[in-house]
C-alpha positions in Angstrom: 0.0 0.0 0.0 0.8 3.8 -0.8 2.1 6.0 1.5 -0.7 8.5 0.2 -3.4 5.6 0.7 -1.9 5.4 4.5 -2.2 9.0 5.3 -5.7 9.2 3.6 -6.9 6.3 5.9 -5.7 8.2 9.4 -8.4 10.8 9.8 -11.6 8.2 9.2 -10.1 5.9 11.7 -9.6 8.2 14.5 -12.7 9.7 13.8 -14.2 6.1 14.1 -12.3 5.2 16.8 -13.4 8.5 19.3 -17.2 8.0 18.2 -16.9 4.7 19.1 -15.4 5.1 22.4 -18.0 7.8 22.8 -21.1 5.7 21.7 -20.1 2.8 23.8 -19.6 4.9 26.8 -23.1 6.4 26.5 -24.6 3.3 26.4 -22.4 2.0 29.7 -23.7 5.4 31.3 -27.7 4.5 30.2 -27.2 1.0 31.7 -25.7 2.5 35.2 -29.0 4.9 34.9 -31.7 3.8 37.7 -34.3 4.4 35.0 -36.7 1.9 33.7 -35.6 -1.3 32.1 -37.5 -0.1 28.9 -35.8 2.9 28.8 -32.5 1.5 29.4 -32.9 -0.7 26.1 -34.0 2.7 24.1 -31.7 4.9 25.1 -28.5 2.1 25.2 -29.8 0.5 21.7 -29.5 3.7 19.7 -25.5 4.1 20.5 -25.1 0.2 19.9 -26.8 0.8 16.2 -24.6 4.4 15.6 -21.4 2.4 16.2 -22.2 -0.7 13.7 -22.7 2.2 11.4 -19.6 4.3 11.8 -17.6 1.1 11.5 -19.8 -0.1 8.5 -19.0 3.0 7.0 -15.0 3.3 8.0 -15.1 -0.1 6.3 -16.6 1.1 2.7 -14.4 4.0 3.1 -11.0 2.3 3.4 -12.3 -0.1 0.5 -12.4 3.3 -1.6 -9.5 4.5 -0.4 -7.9 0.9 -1.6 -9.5 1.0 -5.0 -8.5 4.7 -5.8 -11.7 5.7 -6.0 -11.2 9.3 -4.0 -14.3 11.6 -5.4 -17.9 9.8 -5.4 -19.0 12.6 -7.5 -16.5 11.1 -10.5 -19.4 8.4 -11.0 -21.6 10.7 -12.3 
């Protein structure tokens, strides 16, 4: 791999990686909540769900990165 590809794939990693810790520690803070158990599931799904997505994402991202494929807008 590239140095260039490297460097490109830095900033959507961290990014991932603070959202991530941030997502997960929301939902650690809504399970140490005494609110109801429905609640608990609500409000601690949500940050669950946001994180499969960010990594789903930083996953097609570093495929485009791979493939060369830098502008989405050169499809059209």
């Amino acid at each position: 791999m590239e140095e260039k590809h490297r460097l490109k794939m830095v900033a959507p990693i961290v990014i991932t990686v603070i959202l991530v810790l941030y997502y997960i520690g929301f939902f650690a803070g809504c399970v140490l909540l005494p609110i109801p158990f429905g609640l608990k599931l609500l409000f601690g799904l949500v940050p669950l769900l946001l994180t499969g997505v960010c990594v789903f994402v930083l996953v097609e991202r570093i495929r485009e990165i791979r493939s060369g494929e830098e502008d989405d807008l050169g499809q059209y």
